[in-house]
VOBA-1610 file (N, C-alpha, C; in pm, whole numbers, padded with zeros to 5 digits, always signed):
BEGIN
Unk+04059+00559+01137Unk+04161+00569+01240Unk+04196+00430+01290Unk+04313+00391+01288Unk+04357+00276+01337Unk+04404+00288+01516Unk+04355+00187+01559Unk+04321+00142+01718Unk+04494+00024+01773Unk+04519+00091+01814Unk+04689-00038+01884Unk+04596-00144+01954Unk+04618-00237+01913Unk+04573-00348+01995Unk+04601-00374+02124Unk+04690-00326+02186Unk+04726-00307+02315Unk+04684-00157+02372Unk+04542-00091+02321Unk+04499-00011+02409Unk+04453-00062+02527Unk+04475+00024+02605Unk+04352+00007+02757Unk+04246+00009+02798Unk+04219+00144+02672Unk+04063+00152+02664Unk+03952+00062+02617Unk+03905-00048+02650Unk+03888-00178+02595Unk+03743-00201+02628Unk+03604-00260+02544Unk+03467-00281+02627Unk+03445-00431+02537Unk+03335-00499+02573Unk+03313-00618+02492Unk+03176-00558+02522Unk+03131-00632+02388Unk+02990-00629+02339Unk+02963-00770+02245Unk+02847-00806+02285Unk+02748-00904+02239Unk+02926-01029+02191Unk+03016-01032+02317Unk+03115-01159+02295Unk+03193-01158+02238Unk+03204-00994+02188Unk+03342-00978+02098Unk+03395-00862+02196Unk+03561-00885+02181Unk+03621-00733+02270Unk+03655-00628+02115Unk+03629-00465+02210Unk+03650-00369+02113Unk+03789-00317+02157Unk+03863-00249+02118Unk+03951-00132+02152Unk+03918+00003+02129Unk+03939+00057+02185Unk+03919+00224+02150Unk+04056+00347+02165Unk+04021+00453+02101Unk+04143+00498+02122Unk+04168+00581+02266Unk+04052+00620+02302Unk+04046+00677+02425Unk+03898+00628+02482Unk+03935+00753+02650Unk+03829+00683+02722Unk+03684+00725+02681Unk+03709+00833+02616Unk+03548+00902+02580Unk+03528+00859+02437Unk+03604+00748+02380Unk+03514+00705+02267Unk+03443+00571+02314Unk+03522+00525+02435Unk+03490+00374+02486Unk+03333+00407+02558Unk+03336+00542+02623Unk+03188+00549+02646Unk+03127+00629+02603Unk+03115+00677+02464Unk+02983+00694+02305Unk+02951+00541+02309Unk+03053+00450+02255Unk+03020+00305+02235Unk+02902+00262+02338Unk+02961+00266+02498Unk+02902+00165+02529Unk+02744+00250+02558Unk+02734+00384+02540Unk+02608+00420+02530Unk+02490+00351+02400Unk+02568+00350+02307Unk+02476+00332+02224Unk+02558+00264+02093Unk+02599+00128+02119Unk+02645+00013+02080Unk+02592-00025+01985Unk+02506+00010+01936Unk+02434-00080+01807Unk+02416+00033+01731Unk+02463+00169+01694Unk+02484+00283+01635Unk+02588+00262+01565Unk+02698+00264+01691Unk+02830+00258+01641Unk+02836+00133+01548Unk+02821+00015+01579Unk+02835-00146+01494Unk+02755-00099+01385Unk+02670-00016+01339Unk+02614-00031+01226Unk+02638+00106+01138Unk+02749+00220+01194Unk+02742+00298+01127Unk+02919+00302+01115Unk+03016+00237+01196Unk+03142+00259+01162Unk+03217+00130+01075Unk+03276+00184+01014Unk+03385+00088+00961Unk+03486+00009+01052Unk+03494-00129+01063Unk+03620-00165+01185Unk+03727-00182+01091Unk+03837-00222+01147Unk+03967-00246+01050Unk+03962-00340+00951Unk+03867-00451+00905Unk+03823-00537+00829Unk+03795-00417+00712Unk+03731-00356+00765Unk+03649-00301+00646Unk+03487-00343+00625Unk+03456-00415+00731Unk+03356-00502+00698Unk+03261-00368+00784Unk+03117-00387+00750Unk+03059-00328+00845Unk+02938-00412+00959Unk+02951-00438+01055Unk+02884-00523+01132Unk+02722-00524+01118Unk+02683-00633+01142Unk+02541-00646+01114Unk+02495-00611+01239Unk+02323-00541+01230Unk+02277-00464+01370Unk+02167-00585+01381Unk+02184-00614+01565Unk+02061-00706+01585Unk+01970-00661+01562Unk+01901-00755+01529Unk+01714-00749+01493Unk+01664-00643+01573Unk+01520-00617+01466Unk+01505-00537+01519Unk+01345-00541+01548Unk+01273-00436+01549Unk+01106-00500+01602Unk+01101-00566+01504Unk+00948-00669+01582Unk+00889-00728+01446Unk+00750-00658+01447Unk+00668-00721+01371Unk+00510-00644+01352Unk+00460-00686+01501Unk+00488-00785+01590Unk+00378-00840+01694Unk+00390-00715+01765Unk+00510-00666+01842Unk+00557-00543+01900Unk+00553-00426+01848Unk+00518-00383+01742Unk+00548-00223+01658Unk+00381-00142+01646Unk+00371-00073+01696Unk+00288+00028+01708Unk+00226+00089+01545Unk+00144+00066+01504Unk+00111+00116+01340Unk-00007+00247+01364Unk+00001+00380+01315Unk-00080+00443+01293Unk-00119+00464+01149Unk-00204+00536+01120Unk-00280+00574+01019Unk-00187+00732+00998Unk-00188+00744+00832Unk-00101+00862+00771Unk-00234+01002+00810Unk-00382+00944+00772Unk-00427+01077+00733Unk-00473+01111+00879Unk-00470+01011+00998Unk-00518+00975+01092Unk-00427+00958+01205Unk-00369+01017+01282Unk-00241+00975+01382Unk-00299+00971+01475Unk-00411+00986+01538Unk-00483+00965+01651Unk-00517+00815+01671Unk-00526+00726+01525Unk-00530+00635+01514Unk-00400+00549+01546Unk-00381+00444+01661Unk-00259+00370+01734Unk-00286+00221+01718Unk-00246+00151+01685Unk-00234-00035+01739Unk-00119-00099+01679Unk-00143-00213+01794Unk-00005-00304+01780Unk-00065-00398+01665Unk+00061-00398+01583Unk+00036-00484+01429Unk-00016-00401+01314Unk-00010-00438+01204Unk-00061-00360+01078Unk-00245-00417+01100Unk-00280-00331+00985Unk-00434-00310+01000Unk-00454-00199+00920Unk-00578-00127+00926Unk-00682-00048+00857Unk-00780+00067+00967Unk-00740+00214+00896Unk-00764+00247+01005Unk-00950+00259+00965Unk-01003+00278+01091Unk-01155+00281+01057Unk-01205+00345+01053Unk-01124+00477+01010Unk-01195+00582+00950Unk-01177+00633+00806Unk-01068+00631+00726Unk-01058+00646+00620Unk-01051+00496+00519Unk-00970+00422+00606Unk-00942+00251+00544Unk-00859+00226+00521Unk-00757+00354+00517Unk-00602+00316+00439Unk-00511+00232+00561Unk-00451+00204+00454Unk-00397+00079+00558Unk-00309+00158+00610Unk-00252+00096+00771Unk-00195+00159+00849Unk+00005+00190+00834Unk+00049+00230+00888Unk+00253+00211+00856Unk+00243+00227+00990Unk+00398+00150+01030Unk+00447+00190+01162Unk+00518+00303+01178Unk+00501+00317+01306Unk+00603+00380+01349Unk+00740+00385+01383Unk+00799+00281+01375Unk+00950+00225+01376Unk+00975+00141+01260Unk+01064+00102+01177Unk+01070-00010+01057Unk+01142-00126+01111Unk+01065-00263+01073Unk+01064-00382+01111Unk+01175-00440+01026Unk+01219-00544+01096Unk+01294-00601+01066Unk+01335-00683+00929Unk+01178-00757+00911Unk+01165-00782+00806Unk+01059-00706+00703Unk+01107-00682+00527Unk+01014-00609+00427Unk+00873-00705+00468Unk+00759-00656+00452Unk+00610-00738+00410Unk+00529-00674+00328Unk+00559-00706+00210Unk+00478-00651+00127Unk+00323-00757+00056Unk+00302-00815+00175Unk+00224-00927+00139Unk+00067-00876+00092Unk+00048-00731+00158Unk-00063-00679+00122Unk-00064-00628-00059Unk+00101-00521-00047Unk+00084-00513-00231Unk+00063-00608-00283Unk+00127-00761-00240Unk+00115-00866-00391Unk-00047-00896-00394Unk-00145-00861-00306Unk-00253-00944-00283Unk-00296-00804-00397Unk-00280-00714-00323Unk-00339-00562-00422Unk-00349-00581-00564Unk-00203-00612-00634Unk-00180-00678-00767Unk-00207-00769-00760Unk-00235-00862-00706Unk-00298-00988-00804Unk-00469-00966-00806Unk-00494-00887-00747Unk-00653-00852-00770Unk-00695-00807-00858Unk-00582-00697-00907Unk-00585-00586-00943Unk-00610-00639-01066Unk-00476-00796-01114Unk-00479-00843-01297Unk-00589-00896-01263Unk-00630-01030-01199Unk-00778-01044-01189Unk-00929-00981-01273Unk-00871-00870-01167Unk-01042-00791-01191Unk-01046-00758-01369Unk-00875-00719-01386Unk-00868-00664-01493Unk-00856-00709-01643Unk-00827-00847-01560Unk-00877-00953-01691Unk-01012-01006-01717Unk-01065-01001-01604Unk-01215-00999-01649Unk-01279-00896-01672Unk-01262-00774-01659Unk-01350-00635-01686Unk-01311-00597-01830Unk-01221-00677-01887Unk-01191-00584-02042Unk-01292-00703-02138Unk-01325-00789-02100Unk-01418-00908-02168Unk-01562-00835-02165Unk-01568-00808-01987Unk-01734-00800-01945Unk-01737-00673-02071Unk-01664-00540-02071Unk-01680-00463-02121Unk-01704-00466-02279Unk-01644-00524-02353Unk-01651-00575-02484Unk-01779-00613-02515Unk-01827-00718-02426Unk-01962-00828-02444Unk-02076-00679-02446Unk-02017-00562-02350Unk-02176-00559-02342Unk-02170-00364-02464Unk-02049-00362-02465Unk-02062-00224-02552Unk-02013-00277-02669Unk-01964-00403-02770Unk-01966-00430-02906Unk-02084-00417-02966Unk-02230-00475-02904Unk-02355-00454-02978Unk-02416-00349-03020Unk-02404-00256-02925Unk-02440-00124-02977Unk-02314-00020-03056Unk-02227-00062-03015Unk-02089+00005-03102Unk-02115-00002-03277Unk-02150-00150-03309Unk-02137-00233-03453Unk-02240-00249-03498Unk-02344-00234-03381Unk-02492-00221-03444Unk-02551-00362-03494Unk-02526-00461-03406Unk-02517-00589-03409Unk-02636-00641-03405Unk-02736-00693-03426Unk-02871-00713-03393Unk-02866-00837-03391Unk-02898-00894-03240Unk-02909-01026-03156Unk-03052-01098-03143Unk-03026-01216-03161Unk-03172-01306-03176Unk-03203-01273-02970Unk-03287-01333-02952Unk-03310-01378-02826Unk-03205-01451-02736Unk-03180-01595-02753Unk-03094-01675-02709Unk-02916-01597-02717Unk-02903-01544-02811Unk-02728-01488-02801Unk-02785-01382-02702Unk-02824-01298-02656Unk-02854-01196-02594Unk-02877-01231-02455Unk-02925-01382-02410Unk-02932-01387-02294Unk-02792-01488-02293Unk-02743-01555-02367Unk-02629-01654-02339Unk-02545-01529-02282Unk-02530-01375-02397Unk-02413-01273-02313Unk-02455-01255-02203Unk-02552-01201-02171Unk-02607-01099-02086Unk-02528-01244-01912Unk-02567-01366-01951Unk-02519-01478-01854Unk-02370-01473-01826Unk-02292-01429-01958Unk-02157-01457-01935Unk-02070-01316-01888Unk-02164-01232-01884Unk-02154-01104-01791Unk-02131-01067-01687Unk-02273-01158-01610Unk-02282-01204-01484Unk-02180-01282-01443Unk-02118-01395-01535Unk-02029-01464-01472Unk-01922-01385-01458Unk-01832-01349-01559Unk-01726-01264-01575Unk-01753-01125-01457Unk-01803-01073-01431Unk-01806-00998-01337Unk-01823-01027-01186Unk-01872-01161-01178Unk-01943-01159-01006Unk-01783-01166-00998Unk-01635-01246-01024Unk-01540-01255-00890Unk-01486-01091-00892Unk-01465-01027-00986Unk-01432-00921-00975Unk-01500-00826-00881Unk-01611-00866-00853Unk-01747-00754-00793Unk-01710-00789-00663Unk-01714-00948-00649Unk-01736-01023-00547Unk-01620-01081-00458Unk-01513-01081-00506Unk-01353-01130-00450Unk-01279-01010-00469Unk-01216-01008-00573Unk-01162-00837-00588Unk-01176-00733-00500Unk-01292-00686-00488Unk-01323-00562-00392Unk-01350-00571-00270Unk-01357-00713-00206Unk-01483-00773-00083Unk-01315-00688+00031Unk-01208-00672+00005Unk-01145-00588+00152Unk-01153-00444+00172Unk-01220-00388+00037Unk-01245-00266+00012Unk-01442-00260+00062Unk-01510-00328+00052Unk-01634-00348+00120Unk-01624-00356+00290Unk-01530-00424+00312Unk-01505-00416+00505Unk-01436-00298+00537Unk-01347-00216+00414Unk-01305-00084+00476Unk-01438+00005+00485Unk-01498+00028+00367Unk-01639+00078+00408Unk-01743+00045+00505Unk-01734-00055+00553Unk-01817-00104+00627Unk-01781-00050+00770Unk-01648-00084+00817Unk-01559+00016+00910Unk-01612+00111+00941Unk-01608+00233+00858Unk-01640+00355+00865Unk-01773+00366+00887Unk-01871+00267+00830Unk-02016+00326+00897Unk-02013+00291+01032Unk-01959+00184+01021Unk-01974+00150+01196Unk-01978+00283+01244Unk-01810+00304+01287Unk-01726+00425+01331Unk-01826+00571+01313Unk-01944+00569+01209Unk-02016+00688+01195Unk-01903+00789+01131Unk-01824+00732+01061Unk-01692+00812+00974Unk-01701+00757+00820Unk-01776+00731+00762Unk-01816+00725+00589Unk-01695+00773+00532Unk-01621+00675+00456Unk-01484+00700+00376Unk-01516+00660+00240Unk-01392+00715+00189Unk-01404+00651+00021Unk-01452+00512-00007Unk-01422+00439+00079Unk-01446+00273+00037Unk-01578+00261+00082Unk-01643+00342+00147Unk-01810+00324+00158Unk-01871+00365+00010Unk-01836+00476-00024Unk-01871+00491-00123Unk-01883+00461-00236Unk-01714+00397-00255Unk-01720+00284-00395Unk-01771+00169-00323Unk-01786+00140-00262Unk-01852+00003-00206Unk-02027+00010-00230Unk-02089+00110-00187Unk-02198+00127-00210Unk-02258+00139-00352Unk-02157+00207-00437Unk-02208+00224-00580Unk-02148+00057-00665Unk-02045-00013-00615Unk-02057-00117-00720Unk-02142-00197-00668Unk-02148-00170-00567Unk-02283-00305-00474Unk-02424-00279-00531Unk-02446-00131-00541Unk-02576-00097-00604Unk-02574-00146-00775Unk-02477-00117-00851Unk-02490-00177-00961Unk-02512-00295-00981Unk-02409-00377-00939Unk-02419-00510-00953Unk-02570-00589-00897Unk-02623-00505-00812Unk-02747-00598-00721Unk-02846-00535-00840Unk-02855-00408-00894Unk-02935-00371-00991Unk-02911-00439-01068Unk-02859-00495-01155Unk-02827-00599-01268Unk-02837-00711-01251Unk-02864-00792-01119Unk-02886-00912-01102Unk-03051-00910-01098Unk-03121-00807-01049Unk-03232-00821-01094Unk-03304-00777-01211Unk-03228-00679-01263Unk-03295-00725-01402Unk-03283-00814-01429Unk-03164-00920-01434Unk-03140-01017-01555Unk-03259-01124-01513Unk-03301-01130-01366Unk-03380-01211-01358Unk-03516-01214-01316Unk-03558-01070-01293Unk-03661-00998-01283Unk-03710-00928-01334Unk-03711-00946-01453Unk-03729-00810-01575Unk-03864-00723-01550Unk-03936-00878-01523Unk-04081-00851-01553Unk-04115-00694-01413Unk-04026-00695-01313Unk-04049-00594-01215Unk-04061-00425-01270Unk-03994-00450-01377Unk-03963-00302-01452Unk-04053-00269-01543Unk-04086-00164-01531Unk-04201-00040-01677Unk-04166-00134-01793Unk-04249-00132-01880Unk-04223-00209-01990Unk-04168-00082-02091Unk-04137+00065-02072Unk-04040+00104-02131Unk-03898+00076-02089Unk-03871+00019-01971Unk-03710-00021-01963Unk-03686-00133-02021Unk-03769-00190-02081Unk-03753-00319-02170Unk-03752-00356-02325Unk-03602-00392-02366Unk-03614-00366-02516Unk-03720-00489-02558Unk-03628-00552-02688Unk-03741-00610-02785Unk-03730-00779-02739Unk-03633-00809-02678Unk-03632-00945-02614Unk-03668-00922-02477Unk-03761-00797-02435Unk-03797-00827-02245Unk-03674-00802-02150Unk-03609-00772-02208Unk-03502-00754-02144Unk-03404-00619-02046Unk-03391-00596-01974Unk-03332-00473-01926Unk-03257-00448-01893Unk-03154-00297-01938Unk-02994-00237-01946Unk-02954-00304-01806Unk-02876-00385-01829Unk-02773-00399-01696Unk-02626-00338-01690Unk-02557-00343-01563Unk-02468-00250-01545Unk-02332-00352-01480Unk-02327-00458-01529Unk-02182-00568-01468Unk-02062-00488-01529Unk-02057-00422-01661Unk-01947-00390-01695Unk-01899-00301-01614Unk-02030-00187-01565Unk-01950-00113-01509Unk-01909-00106-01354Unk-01966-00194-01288Unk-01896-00257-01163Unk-01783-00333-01135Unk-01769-00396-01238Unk-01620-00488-01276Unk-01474-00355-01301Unk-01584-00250-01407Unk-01484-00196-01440Unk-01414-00067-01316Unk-01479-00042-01240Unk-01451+00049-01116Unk-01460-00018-01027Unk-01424-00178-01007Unk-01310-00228-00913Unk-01227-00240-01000Unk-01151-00282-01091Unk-01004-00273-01172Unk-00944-00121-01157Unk-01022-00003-01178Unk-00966+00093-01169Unk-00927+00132-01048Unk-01049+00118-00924Unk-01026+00134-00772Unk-00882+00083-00730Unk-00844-00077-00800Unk-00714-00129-00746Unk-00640-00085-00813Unk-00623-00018-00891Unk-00547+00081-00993Unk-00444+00200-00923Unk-00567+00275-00875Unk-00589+00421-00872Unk-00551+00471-00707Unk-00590+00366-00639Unk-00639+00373-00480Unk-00480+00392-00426Unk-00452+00418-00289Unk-00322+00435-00214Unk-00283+00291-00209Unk-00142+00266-00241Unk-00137+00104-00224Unk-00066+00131-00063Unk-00064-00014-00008Unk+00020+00023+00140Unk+00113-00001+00079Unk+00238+00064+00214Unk+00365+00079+00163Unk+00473-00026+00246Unk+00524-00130+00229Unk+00573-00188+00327Unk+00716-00142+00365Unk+00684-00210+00505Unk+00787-00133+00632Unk+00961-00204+00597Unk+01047-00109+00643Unk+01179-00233+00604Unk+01250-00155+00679Unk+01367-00283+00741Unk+01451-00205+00856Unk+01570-00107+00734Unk+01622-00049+00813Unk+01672+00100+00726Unk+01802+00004+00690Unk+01902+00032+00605Unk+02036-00019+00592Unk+02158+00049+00638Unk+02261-00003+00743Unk+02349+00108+00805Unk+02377+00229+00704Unk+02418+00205+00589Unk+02468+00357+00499Unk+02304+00430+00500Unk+02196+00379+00497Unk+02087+00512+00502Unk+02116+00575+00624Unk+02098+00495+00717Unk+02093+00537+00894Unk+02234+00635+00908Unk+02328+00563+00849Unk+02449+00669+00889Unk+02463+00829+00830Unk+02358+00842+00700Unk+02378+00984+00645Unk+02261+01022+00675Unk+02208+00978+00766Unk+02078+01051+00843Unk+02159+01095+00973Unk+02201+01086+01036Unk+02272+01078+01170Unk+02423+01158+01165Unk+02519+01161+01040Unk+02649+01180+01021Unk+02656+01223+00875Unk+02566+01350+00843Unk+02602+01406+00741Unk+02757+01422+00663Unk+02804+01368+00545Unk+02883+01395+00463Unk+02941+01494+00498Unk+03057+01580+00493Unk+03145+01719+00471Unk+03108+01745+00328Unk+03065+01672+00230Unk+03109+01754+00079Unk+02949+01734+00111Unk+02825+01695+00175Unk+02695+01758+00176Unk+02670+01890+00244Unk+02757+01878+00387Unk+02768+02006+00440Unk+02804+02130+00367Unk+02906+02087+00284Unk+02966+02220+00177Unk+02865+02274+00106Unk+02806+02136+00039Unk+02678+02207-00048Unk+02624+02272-00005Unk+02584+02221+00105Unk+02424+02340+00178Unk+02462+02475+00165Unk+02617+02501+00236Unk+02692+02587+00279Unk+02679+02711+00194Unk+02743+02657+00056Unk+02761+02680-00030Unk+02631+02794-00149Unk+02520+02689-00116Unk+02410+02753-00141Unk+02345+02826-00071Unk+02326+02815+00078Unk+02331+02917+00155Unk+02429+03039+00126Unk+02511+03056+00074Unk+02602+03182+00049Unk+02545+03229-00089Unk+02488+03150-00163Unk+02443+03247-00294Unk+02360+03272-00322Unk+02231+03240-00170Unk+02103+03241-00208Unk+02100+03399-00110Unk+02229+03446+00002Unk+02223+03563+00062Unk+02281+03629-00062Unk+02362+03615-00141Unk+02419+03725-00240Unk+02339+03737-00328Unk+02260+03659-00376Unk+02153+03715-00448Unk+02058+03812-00410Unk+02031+03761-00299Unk+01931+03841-00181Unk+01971+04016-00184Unk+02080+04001-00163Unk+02155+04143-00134Unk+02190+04237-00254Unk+02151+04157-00352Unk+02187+04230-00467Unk+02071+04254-00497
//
């Protein structure tokens, strides 16, 4: 609808003057001014940009499985671990937690397909190892696995840790507890052998350790697990067909509403 520039009905906002065509559109506007600028077309054609909007310091974040759970800023709730979403969408995207998620994730996962190789090729191929190759692997095991065990998972160890506090035991206690138990079991064999039955000990003194498979269920954990989802302010065309449904969406509904009663009736 085109506006005469010499209406009467006239308001300024944020330093620009509007026109309107009447008096009851001039006050929808001045109720709720940053609706209108971001959901109408002006005679440009252009559609106006909406001021900023929260940022994280101000925005309230709860927990999905958890809504009892409230705080200002993102975080972890401390009972399940999953990371928290707001309740309003921020101004700016932050997806700083996914990139950290994925880069852990290739990490772990470039070292767990090695650890895994080293320690299931020998018995796969039936390989029979002197002494010295058997402890050089069994060393490069340990190496290849501690950052994965040890960097990789260590924000998934404080979500578990959370929850015992809290007396609320979540998933991340649990994988936290079982790669922690592996990995600490395997550090003492490799260097405590002598502590173990001399049936857990093959023909070099040596005893089954378990790095592969701690390496390998953190790669899958960052795999598999809920990633967070980052927050982003909405874009006027989402906001406007949330608010100002289409006529040819209305029809549809309409439409199917009428043949889901004639079916009915028949």
């Amino acid at each position: 609808m085109t506006v005469a520039a010499d209406s009467p009905h006239r308001a300024e906002h944020a330093g620009r003057q509007f026109e309107f065509c009447s008096a009851g559109c001039r006050t929808k506007f001045l109720k709720e001014p940053t609706r209108y600028l971001a959901a109408t077309n002006l005679a440009n054609g252009a559609v106006q940009p909406v001021p900023a909007g929260p940022t994280h310091s101000d925005v309230i974040y709860t927990c999905p499985m958890h809504p009892e759970i409230r705080q200002i800023g993102p975080g972890h709730c401390p009972k399940c671990g999953m990371a928290l979403e707001s309740l309003m969408p921020t101004e700016v995207e932050d997806d700083g937690e996914i990139r950290s998620v994925r880069r852990r994730f290739w990490v772990a996962t470039t070292l767990a397909i090695p650890v895994m190789l080293i320690a299931m090729a020998p018995h796969l191929l039936g390989w029979a190892l002197d002494s010295t190759t058997a402890w050089t692997l069994r060393i490069l095991e340990l190496v290849l696995s501690a950052p994965a065990v040890l960097w990789a998972a260590a924000p998934y160890y404080r979500r578990g840790w959370l929850g015992v506090i809290h007396r609320a035991p979540n998933m991340y206690t649990l994988i936290g507890l079982g790669v922690m138990v592996a990995f600490t079991y395997s550090l003492i064999a490799t260097f405590f052998p002598g502590q173990f039955p001399g049936t857990m000990r093959d023909s070099h003194g040596m005893v089954d350790v378990y790095f592969e498979v701690a390496a390998v269920i953190v790669a899958l954990v960052l795999l598999y697990l809920p990633r967070p989802r980052a927050a982003s302010r909405p874009t006027a065309r989402r906001r406007t067909s949330r608010s100002n449904p289409s006529p040819s969406a209305i029809g549809f509904e309409s439409d199917r509403a009428k043949r889901s009663r004639s079916m009915a009736a028949s």
